[in-house]
C-alpha positions in Angstrom: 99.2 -8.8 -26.0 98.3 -12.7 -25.8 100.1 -15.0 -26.6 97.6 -16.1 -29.3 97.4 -13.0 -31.0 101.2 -12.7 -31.4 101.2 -15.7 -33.1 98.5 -15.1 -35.4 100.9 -11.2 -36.3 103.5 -13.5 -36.8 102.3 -15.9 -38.5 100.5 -13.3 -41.1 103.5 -11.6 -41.1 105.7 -14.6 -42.4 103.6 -15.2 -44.8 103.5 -12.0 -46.1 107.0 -11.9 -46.3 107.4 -15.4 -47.8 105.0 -14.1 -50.6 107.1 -11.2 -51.3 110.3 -12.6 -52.1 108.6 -15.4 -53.8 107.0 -13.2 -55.9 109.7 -11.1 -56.6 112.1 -13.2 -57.8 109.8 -14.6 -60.3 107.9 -10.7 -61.3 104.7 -11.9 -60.2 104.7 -10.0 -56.6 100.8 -9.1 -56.4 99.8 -12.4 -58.0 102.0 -14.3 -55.8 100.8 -11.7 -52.5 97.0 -12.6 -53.2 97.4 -16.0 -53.5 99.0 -16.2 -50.2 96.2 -14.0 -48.9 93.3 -16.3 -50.8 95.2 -19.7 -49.0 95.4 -18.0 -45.5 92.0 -17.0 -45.4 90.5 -20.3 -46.3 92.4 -22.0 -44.0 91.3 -19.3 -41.2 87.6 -20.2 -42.6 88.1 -23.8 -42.5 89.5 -23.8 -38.7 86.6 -21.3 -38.0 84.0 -23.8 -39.5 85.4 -26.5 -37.3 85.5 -24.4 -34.5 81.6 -23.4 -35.1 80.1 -27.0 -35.3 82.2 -28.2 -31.9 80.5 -24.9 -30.5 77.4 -25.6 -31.9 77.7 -29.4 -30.5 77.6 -28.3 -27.0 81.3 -28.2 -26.9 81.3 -31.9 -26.5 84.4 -33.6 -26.6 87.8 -32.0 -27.4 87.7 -29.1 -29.0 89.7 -29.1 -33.0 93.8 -28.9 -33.2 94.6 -25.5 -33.7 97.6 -23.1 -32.1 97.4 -19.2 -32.6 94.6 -17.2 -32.1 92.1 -19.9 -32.4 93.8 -22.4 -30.8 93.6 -20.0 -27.8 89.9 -19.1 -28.2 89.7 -22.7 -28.3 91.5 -23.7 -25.0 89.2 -20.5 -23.1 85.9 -22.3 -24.6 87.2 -25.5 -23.4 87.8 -24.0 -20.1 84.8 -22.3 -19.6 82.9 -25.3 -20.6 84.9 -27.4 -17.7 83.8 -24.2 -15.5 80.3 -24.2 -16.0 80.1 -28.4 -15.9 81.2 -28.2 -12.3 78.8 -25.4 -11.7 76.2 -27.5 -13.4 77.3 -30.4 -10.8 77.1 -28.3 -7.5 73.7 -26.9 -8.7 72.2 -30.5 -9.2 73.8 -31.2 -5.8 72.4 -28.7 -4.1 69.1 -29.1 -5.9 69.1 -32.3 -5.0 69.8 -31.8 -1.5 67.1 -29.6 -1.2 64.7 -31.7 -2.6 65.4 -34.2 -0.1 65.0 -32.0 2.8 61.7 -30.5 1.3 60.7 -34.5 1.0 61.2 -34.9 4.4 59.4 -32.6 5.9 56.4 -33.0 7.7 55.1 -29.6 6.5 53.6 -29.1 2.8 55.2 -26.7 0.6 53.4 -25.6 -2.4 55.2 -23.6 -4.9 52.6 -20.8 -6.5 52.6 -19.1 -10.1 51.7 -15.5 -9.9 48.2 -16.2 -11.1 48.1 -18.2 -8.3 48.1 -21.8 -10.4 50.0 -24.9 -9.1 54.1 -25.1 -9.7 55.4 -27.2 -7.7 54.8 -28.8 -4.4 56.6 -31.6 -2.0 55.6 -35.2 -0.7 53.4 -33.8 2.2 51.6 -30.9 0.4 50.6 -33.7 -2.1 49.0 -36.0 0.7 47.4 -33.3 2.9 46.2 -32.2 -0.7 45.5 -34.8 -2.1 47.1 -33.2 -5.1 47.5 -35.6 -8.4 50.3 -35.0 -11.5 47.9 -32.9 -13.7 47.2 -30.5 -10.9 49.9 -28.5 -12.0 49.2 -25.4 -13.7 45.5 -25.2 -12.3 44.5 -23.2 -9.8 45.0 -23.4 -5.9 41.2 -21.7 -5.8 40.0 -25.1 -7.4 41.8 -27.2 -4.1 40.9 -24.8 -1.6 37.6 -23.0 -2.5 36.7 -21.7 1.2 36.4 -17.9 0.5 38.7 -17.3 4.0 41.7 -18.7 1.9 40.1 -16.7 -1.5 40.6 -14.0 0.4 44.0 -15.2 2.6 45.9 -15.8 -1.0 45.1 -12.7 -2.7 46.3 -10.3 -0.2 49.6 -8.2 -1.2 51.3 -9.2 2.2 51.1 -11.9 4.1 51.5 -11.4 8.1 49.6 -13.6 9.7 48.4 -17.2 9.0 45.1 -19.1 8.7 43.3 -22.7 9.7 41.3 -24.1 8.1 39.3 -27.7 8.2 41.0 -30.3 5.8 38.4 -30.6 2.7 40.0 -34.3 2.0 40.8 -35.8 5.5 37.8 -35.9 8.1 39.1 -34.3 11.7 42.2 -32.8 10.1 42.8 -29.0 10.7 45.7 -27.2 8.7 47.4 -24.2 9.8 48.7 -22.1 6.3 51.2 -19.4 5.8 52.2 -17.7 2.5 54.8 -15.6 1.8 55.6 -13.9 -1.5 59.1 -14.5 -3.4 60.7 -14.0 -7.0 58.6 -11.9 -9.2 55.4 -12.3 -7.4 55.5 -15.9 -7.0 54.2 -17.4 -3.6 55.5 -19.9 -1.7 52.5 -22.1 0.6 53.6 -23.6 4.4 50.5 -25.6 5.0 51.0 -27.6 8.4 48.8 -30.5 10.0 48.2 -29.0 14.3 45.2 -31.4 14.2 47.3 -32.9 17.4 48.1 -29.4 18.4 44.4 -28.5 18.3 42.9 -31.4 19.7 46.0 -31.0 22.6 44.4 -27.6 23.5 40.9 -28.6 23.0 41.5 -31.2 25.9 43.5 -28.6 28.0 40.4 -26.4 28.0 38.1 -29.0 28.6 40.7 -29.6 31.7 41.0 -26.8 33.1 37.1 -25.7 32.4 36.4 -29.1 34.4 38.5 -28.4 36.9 37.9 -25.0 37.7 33.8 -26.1 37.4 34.2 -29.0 40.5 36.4 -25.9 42.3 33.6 -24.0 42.6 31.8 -26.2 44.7 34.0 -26.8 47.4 35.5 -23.4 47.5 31.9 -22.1 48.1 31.2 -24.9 51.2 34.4 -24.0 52.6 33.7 -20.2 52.4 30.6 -20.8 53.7 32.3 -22.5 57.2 34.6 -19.4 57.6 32.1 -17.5 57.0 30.1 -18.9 59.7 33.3 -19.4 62.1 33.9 -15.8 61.7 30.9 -15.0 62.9 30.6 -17.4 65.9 34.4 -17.0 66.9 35.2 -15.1 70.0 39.1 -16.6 70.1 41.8 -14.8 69.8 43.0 -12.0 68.1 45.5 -14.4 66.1 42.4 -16.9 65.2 40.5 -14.1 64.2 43.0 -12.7 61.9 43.5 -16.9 60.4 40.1 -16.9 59.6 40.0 -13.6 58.0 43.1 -14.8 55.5 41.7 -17.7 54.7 38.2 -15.9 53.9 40.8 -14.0 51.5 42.5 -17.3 49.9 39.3 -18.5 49.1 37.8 -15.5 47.3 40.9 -15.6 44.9 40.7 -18.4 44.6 37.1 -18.6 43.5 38.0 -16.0 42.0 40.9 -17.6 39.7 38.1 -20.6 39.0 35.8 -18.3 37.4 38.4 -16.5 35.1 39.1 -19.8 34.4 36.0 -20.5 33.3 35.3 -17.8 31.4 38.5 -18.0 29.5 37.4 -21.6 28.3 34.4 -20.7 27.4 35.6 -17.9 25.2 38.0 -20.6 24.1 35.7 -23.0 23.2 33.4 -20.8 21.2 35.3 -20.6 18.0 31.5 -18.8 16.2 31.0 -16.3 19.2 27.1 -15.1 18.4 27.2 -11.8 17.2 24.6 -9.0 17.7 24.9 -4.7 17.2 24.4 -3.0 20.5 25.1 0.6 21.5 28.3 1.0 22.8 27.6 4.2 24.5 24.8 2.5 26.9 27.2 -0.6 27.2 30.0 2.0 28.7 27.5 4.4 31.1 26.7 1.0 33.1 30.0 0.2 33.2 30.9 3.4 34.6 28.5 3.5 36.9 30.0 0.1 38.2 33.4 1.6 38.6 33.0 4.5 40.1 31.1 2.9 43.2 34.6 0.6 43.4 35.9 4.0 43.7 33.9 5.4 46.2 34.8 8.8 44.8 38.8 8.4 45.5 39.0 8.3 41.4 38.0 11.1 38.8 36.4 9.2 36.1 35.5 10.8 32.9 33.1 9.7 30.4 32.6 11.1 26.9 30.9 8.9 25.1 28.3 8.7 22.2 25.8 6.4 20.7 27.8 3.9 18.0 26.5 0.6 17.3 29.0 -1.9 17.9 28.6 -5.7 16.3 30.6 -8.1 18.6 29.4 -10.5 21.5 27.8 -7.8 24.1 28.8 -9.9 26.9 32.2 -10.9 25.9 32.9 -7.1 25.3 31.2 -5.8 28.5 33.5 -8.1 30.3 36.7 -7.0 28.4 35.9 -3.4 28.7 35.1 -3.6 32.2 38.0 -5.5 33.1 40.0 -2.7 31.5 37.9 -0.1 33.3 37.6 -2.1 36.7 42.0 -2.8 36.9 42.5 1.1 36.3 40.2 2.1 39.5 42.2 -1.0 41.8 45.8 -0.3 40.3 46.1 3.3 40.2 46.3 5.9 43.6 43.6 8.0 45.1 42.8 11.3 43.2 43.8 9.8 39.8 42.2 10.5 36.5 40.5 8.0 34.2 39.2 9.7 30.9 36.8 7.2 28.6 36.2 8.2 25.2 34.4 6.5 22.6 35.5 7.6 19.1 34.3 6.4 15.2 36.9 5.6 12.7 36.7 4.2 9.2 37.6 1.1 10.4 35.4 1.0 13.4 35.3 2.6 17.0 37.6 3.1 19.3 37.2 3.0 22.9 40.1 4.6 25.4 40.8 4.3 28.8 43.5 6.8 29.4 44.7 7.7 33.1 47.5 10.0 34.8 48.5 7.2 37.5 51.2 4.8 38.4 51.7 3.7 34.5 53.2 0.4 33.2 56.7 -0.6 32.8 57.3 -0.7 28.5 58.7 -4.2 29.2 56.0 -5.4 30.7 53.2 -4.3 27.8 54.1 -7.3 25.8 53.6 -10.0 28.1 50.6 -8.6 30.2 47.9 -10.3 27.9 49.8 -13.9 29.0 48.1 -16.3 31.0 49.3 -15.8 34.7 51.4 -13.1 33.7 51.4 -10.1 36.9 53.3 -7.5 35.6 53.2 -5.9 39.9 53.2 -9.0 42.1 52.0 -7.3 45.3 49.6 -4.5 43.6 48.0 -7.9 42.6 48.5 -9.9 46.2 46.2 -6.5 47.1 43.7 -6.5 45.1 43.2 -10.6 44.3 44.3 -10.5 40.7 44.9 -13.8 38.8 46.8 -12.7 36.1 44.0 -13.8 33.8 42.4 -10.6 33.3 44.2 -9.1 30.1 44.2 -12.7 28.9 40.7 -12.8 28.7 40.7 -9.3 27.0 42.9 -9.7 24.6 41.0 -13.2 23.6 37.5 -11.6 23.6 38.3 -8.6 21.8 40.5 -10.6 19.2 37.6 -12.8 18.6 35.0 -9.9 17.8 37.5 -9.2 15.2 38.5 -6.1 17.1 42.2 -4.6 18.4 43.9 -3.8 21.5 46.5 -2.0 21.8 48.3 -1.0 25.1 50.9 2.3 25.7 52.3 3.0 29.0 55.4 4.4 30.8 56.1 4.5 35.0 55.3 7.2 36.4 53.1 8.9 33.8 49.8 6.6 33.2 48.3 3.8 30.9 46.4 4.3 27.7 44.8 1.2 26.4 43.4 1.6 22.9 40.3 -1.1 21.9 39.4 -1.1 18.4 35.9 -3.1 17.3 33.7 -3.1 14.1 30.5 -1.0 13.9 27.8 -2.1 13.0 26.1 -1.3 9.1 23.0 0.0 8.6 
C-alpha cells in the first residue's frame, strides 16, 4: 500500500474514533459520527477544488499544501509535469536542430498534405519555388502544372525521379524525388543539377567533337597502311607491323564512331518517333548476322508482324548490336533463337543462345561506359565497351526495357521490352 493511502486509512480512522468517544460520552454518538463525516468530506472537497484549478492551470507553479493521499497525487502530478517539461525541451531542441539543417541545405524540401496541398517547405524549396507565405494549403498542381509531374505526384510509389525545366528561373533544370511518409503524406527532394547538366552537356559536346576530328586522321592514316600493305615486299616482321596497326586503327575508328553515336543519342533528349514493323526490322537484321556467321552459328528467327513506335534507327542499332555481339562472343555450332512476342505492355524481343553465357556479376555493369566484362574475347573481336551502353541508352529512351539473364557455361538471354504502336 502507498504511503499516501495509509495515511488517508489513518487519518479516517482517527477520526472516526475521535467521533466515537466524543459522542459517547455526551449520548449523541451518530450526531457526533456524521458531523465528523460532514467536516472530513468538505475538507477532502475543498483540497480537491484546489487541486482541480492548479490542474486546470497547466500545473503552473507549485502545486497546493496537502499530505495524504492528495498530497501524494499532488507530488506525482508535479513530477510528471517536470517529466514532460524536459521532454518538451529536448523536442524543441531537436526540432530546432532539424530545422537548421533542413535551412541549410542546398536541396528543397517540401512537406505535402495528402491531397497533395502545400505543408511545409525549407529555405531552398521556397527560392527554387518561388514559393510565398499564403502558398500554404494550396496545391503543388498550381506551382508545378507540367502534366509529367501531374502524373509523377500521383503515383502510389515513388521509385524513380524526374527533371524538369524550372518554370521561375530561366536555364535552371530541377531533378525531383518524392517519397511517401505518415499517413499518406509526401515528402518532395527537389534539387538544382543545372551545373550537373550543363557539366554533361559539355562532356558530350567533347567527346562528340573529339571523336568527329578522330575520324579524319584515323581514315588518312588507314589509308597509308593500307597502301604500304600493298606495296610492301619487307619482311615478314614489317608485314605483320603493318597488319597490327591496320587493326589499331579499325578499333579505333571504330571506338570514334560509338562515340559518336552515343552523343548523338545523348544529345537528342525528343528522339523522333515513328511506328514501324518490327518483324521486317528483325529479318534484315538477321540476314546481317548470319553472313557474320558464315554458317558457324544456328540462328533462329520466329518472328511476326507488330508495329513498334520508337526511333527505327536507334532500335535497329540496339537490336543489332545485341544480335551482332551473340554471333562474335559465342563458339561455333551455337544456337541463337529470336523471338518477337506481344504483351499488354508492349513487345518483347529475345535473343536467347546456348553458348559461353555471362558471369551474374558482370550483368550489372555491362551497360557502363567502357565496361568489358571478357577483356580478350573483346581484344578479338575490336569491342569498345560502348556497345551495351548505347543499348541500354536507346532502348531507355524509346521508353522501352532491357533486361539481361545469364550464367557461365549455359548462355545469355537478353529480354528488350518496347511500346506498340495504337491503331
Amino acid at each position: 500500500m502507498r504511503p499516501g493511502m495509509r495515511t488517508e486509512i489513518w487519518r479516517v480512522v482517527l477520526i472516526g474514533l475521535c467521533c466515537s468517544l466524543f459522542g459517547r460520552s455526551i449520548g449523541l454518538l451518530s450526531e457526533v459520527l456524521l458531523i465528523g463525516v460532514i467536516v472530513y468530506l468538505f475538507w477532502v472537497f475543498r483540497l480537491a477544488s484546489r487541486v482541480l484549478t492548479w490542474i486546470d492551470k497547466g500545473m503552473r507553479g507549485l502545486p497546493p499544501e496537502a499530505d495524504g493521499l492528495w498530497g501524494e497525487i499532488t507530488d506525482t502530478l508535479n513530477r510528471q509535469r517536470r517529466r514532460h517539461r524536459r521532454s518538451e525541451d529536448k523536442m524543441r531542441l531537436t526540432i530546432n536542430r532539424v530545422t537548421r539543417v533542413t535551412e541549410a541545405l542546398d536541396e528543397g524540401i517540401l512537406v505535402l498534405r495528402q491531397d497533395r496541398t502545400l505543408d511545409w517547405w525549407n529555405s531552398s524549396a521556397k527560392r527554387l519555388l518561388a514559393l510565398r507565405t499564403s502558398d500554404r494549403g494550396t496545391s503543388v498542381m498550381n506551382l508545378m502544372r507540367d502534366p509529367i509531374f501531374v502524373a509523377y505526384i500521383h503515383q502510389d510509389q515513388f521509385s524513380t525521379s524526374i527533371k524538369l525545366a524550372s518554370n521561375v528561373q530561366d536555364d535552371v533544370l530541377l531533378e525531383l524525388s518524392a517519397s511517401y511518409f505518415g499517413e499518406g503524406e509526401i515528402v518532395l527532394v527537389i534539387t538544382d543539377i543545372s551545373h550537373i547538366n550543363k557539366l554533361e552537356t559539355l562532356r558530350s559536346e567533347l567527346v562528340g567533337n573529339v571523336s568527329h576530328e578522330l575520324r579524319t586522321p584515323l581514315t588518312v592514316v588507314r589509308g597509308y597502311l593500307e597502301t604500304l600493305q600493298d606495296l610492301s615486299k619487307g619482311t615478314a616482321l614489317q608485314v605483320k607491323a603493318y597488319a597490327e596497326m591496320s587493326n589499331q586503327v579499325t578499333r579505333m575508328q571504330s571506338l570514334a564512331d560509338d562515340l559518336i553515336t552515343l552523343s548523338q543519342l545523348e544529345e537528342d533528349l525528343e528522339p523522333k518517333t515513328e511506328s514501324f514493323d518490327i518483324g521486317s526490322l528483325l529479318t534484315s537484321i538477321v540476314g546481317e548476322a548470319e553472313a557474320l556467321s558464315n554458317g558457324q552459328h544456328v540462328i533462329v528467327f520466329n518472328g511476326q508482324t507488330t508495329m513498334a513506335m520508337a526511333n527505327q534507327k536507334a532500335i535497329r542499332g540496339a537490336l543489332g548490336n545485341i544480335i551482332f555481339n551473340a554471333v562474335k562472343h559465342n563458339p561455333d555450332g551455337a544456337t541463337i533463337k529470336i523471338t518477337v512476342t506481344n504483351r499488354d505492355q508492349g513487345l518483347l524481343v529475345s535473343v536467347v543462345d546456348d553458348g559461353r553465357g555471362i558471369d551474374p556479376m558482370e550483368i550489372p555493369r555491362l551497360t557502363e561506359r567502357f565496361y568489358r566484362g571478357d577483356s580478350s574475347r573483346n581484344s578479338e573481336t575490336g569491342g569498345s565497351g560502348l556497345g551495351l551502353a548505347i543499348v541500354k541508352h536507346a532502348i531507355t529512351q524509346a521508353g522501352g526495357t532491357l533486361t539481361i539473364n545469364s550464367r557461365l557455361g549455359q548462355g545469355a538471354q537478353f529480354h528488350v521490352g518496347l511500346p506498340t504502336f495504337e491503331q
